[in-house]
C-alpha positions as CSV (number, residue, x, y, z in Angstrom):
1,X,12.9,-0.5,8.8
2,X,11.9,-0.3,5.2
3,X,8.4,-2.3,6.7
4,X,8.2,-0.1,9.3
5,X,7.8,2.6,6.8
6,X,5.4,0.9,4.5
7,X,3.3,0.7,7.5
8,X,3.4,4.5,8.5
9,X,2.8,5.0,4.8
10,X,-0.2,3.4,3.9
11,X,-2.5,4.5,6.4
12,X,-1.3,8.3,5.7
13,X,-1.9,8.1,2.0
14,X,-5.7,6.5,2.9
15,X,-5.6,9.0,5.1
16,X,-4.6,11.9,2.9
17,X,-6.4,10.1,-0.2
18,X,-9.8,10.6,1.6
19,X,-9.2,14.3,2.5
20,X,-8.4,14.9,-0.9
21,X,-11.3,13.1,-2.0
22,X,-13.8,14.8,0.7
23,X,-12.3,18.6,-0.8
24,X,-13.0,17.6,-4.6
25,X,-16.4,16.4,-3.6
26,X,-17.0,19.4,-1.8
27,X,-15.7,21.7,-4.8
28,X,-18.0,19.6,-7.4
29,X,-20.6,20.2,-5.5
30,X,-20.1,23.5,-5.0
31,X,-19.5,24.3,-8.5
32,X,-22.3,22.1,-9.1
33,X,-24.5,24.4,-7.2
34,X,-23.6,27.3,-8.9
């Protein structure tokens, strides 16, 4: 079970890690540009 969840886990907080990543990127830029 506990390996099971490691698995869901993982991928998700890539997952999420990039989103977030993308957003402050975006905002930097954004900022950035003005």
């Amino acid at each position: 079970m506990k390996i099971y969840i490691i698995r869901v886990i993982i991928p998700l907080g890539i997952v999420i890690g990039s989103v977030v990543l993308g957003f402050g990127t975006y905002y930097i830029l954004k900022l950035g540009g003005l």
